[in-house]
C-alpha positions as CSV (number, residue, x, y, z in Angstrom):
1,X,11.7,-16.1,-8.3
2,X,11.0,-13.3,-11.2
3,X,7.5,-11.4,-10.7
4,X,4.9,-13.1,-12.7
5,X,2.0,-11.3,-12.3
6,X,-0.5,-14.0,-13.9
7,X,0.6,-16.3,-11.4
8,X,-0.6,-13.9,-8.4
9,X,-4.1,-12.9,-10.4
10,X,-4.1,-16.8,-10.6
11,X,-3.0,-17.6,-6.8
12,X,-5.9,-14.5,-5.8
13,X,-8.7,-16.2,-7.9
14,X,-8.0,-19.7,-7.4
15,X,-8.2,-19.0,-3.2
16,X,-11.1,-16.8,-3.6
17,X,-9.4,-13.5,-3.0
18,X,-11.3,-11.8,-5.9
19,X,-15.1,-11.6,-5.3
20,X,-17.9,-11.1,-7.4
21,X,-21.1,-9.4,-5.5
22,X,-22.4,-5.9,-4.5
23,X,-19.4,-3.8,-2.5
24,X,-19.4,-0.4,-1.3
25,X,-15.8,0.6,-1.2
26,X,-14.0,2.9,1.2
27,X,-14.5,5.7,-1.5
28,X,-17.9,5.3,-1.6
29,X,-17.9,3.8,-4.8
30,X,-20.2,0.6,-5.7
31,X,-18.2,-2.2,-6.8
32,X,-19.2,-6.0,-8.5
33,X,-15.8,-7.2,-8.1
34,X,-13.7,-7.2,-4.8
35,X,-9.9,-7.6,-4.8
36,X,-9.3,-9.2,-1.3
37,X,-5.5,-8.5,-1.1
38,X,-6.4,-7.9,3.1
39,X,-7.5,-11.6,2.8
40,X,-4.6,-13.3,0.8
41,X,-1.6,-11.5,2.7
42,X,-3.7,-12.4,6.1
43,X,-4.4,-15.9,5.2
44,X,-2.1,-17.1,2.7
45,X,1.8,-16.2,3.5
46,X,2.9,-17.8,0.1
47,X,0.5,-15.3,-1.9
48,X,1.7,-12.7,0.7
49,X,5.2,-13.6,0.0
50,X,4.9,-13.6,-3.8
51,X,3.2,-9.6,-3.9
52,X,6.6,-8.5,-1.7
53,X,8.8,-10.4,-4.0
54,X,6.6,-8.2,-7.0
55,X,7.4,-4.9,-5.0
56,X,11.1,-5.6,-4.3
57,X,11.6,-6.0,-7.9
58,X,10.2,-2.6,-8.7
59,X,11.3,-1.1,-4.8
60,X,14.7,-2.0,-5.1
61,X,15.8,0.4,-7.6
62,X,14.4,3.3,-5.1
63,X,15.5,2.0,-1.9
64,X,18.0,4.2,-0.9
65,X,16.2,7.1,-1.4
66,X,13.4,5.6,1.1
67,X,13.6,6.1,4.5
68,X,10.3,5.0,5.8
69,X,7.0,3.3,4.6
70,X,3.8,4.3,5.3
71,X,0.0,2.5,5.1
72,X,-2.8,3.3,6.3
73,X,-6.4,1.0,6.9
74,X,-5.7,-3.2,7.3
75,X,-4.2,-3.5,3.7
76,X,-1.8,-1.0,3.7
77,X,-0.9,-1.2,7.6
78,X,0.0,-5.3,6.9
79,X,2.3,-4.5,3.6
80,X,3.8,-1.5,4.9
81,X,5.2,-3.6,7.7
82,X,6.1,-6.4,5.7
83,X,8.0,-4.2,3.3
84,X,9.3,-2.3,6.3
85,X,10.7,-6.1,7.3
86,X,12.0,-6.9,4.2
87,X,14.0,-4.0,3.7
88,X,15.0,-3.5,6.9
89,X,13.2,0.2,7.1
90,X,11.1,1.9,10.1
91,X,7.2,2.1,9.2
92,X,5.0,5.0,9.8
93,X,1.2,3.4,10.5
94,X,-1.2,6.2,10.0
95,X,-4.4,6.0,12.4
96,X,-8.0,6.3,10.5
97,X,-7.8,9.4,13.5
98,X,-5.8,10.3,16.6
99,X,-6.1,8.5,19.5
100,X,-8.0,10.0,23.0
101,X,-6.3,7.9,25.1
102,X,-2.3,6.7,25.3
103,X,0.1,9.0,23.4
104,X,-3.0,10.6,21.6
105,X,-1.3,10.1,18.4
106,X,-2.9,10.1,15.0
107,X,0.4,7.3,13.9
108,X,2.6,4.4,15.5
109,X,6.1,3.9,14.8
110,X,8.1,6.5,12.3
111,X,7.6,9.9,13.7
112,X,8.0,11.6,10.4
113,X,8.0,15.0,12.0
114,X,10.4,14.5,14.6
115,X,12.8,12.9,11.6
116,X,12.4,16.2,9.7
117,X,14.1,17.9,12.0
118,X,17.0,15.4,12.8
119,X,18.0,14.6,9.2
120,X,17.6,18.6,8.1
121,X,15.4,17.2,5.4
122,X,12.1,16.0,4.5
123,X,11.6,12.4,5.0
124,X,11.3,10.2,2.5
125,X,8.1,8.2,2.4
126,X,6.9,5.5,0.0
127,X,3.4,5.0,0.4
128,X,1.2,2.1,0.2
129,X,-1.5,0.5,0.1
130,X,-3.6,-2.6,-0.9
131,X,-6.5,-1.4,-4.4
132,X,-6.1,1.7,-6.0
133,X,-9.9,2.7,-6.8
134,X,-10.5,6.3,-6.7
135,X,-6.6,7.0,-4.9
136,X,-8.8,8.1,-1.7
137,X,-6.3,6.0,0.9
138,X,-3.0,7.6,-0.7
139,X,-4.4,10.7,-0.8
140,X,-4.8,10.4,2.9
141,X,-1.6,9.1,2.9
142,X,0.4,11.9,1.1
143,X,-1.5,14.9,2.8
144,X,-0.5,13.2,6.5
145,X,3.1,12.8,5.1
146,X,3.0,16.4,4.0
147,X,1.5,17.8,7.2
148,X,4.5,15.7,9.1
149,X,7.2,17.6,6.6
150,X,7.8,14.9,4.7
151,X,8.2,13.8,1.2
152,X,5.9,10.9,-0.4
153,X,8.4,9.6,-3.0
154,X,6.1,7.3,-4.8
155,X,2.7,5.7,-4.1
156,X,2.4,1.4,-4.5
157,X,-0.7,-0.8,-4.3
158,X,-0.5,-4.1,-5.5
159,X,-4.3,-3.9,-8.0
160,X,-4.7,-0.5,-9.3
161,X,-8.6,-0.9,-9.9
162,X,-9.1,1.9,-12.0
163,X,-7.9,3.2,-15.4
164,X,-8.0,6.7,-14.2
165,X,-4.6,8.5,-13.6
166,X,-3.7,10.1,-10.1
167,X,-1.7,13.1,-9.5
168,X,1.3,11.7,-7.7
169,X,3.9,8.6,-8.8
170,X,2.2,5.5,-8.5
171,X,3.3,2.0,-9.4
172,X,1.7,-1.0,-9.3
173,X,1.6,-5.1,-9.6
174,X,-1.4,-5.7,-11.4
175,X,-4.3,-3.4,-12.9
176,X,-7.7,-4.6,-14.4
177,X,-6.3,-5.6,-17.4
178,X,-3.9,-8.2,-15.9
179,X,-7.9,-10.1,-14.3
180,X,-9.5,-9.5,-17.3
181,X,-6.8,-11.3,-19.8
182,X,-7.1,-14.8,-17.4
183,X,-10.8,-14.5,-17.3
């Protein structure tokens, strides 16, 4: 099925996945609407299923020059594995901070480091995440990649809630437009 990205802002109203109320984001930022994309990939599979059919279609194209996927937090963690799935890639799951007990690690999975120096070259990461706000997440995301001696490729969220620009490739599903034009 093609991408049609008024049916997802439809499918993520309709089941209550975008809510109006006081938020405080994780940037610190004070929000009236919430875009619950933690909640529809968690609790609907067919909405889930529908937002990795929208980032094949604009993944695909890039594909071979990915060799991992990274998240970081719930929403980012869940798609990056689901893409990771889909494509049949390895995932790199970046920790909020490094462990103090196990393997101590500040990730799970992809050791980007440790591919660096197998494949003689950085490894290339496409980062993602759930709502672009303020870009704090990939941020986080592409300075871990870059400590590791990797390569962020391109950044993808599924709402970029902002109109601002950010200073590495992003791509996106839906922005605040796309909610506003089915309101």
């Amino acid at each position: 099925m093609e991408f049609n990205k008024y049916f997802l802002v439809r499918a993520l109203k309709e089941n209550n996945c975008v809510e109006k109320g006081n938020y405080k984001l994780y940037s610190g930022k004070d929000a009236k609407l919430y875009y619950n994309i933690k909640k529809a990939i968690n609790n609907f599979p067919f909405i889930e299923d529908y937002i990795i059919n929208g980032f094949k279609e604009i993944i695909e194209l890039e594909i071979n020059e990915i060799d991992c996927f990274a998240g970081k937090g719930i929403g980012g963690i869940s798609l990056a594995c689901a893409l990771g799935r889909e494509f049949k890639k390895p995932r790199c799951l970046i920790r909020s901070s490094k462990k103090e007990y196990g393997t101590e690690q500040d990730f799970e999975g992809y050791d980007i480091k440790k591919q660096a120096i197998l494949l003689k070259h950085a490894p290339r990461v496409a980062a993602i995440d759930d709502v672009f706000t303020t870009g704090k997440t990939l941020i986080e995301i592409n300075d871990f990649v870059k400590s590791k001696n990797g390569e962020v490729l391109k950044n993808y969220v599924v709402v970029k809630n902002s109109p601002q620009d950010f200073k590495y490739p992003l791509d996106y599903l839906l922005d605040l437009n796309d909610f506003l034009e089915l309101s």
